[in-house]
N, C-alpha and C positions, 0 to 999 in steps of 0.2 A: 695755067696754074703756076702759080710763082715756088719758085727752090727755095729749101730752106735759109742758104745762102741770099738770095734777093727777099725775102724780108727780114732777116738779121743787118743787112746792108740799109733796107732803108730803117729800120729804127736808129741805125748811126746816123743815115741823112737826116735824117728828124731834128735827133738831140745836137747835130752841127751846125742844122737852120736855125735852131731855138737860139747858138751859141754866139750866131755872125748876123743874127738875122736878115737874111736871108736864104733861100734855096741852093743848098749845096751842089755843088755840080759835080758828078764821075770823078774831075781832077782832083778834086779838093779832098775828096772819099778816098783816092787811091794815095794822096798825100798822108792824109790825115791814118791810112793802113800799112801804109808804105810798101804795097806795089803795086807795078807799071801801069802806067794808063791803057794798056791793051787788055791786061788781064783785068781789070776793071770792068772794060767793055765787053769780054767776055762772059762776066758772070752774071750783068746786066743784061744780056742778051738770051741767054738759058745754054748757053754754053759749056758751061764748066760749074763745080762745085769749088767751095776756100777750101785750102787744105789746113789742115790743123794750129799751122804759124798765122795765118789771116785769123780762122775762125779763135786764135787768141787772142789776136789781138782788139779783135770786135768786143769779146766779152766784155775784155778788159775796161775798154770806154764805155762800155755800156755798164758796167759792174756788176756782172752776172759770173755765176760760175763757168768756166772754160767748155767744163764740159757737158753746159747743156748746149752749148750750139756743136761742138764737135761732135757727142753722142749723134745727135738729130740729124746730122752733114752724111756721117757713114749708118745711118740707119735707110737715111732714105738712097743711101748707094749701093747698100747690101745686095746683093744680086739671091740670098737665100733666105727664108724666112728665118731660121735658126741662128744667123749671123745678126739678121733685121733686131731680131729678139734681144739678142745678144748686146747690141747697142744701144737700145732704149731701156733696158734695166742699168745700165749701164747711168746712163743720164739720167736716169729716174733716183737712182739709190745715191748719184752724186747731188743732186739738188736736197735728196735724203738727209743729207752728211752735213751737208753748210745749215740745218736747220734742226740737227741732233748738235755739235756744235755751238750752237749759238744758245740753244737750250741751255748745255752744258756750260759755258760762260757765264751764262747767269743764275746758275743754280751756286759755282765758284763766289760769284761775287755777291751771296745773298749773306744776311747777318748769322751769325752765330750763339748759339745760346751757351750759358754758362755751364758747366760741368764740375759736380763732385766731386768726382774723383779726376784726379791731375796723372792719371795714366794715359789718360784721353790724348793722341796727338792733335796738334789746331785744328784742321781738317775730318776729324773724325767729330768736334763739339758742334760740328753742323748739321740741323736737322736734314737739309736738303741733301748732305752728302752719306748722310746713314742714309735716308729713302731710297738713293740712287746706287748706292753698294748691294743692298736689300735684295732692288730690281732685277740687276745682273748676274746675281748670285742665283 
């Protein structure tokens, strides 16, 4: 069964083959992550897991949030289910985040309606931004 690590690695080989068209090799992957070609071969092998400077830098080219491959790396190295837990809510609440976030961005950037009274600050003549103060309250 393959590590969280070796299929995070190969969707980078994926996206590097699509990039050079062709088949990326270990080197090119440990270039492209920038460490050695041993630890490369190590992780390719079921050797070892990235540690959180790799699994950043993975995300990073694949443009995903950091810490869903780091959550997922020490979930599955957890040695206690408590810790396991601990990791995957972890991951789960940050993939949460980038997509409350992004909500929020475009709730910011939705039009505004006019307002009577001129006590209103900008931010408040927005229906999205009353709904969203509403919610939290």
């Amino acid at each position: 069964m393959a590590t969280i690590t070796q299929f995070y690695l190969e969707k980078c080989r994926t996206k590097l083959s699509a990039t050079i068209s062709k088949e990326a090799s270990d080197y090119q992957l440990s270039k492209l992550l920038d460490v050695a070609s041993s630890t490369m071969t190590r992780y390719t092998k079921h050797d070892g897991e990235a540690d959180d400077e790799v699994a950043f830098r993975m995300a990073n080219y694949l443009k995903i949030p950091p810490m869903e491959i780091i959550g997922a790396i020490n979930a599955e190295k957890a040695k206690s289910d408590e810790v396991r837990d601990f990791w995957k809510k972890a991951k789960n609440a940050t993939v949460a985040g980038v997509a409350t976030v992004s909500l929020c961005a475009g709730l910011v950037q939705s039009p505004t309606v006019q307002a009577s009274d001129k006590s209103f600050s900008m931010y408040e003549q927005s229906i999205h931004y009353a709904k969203f103060i509403f919610f939290i309250r």
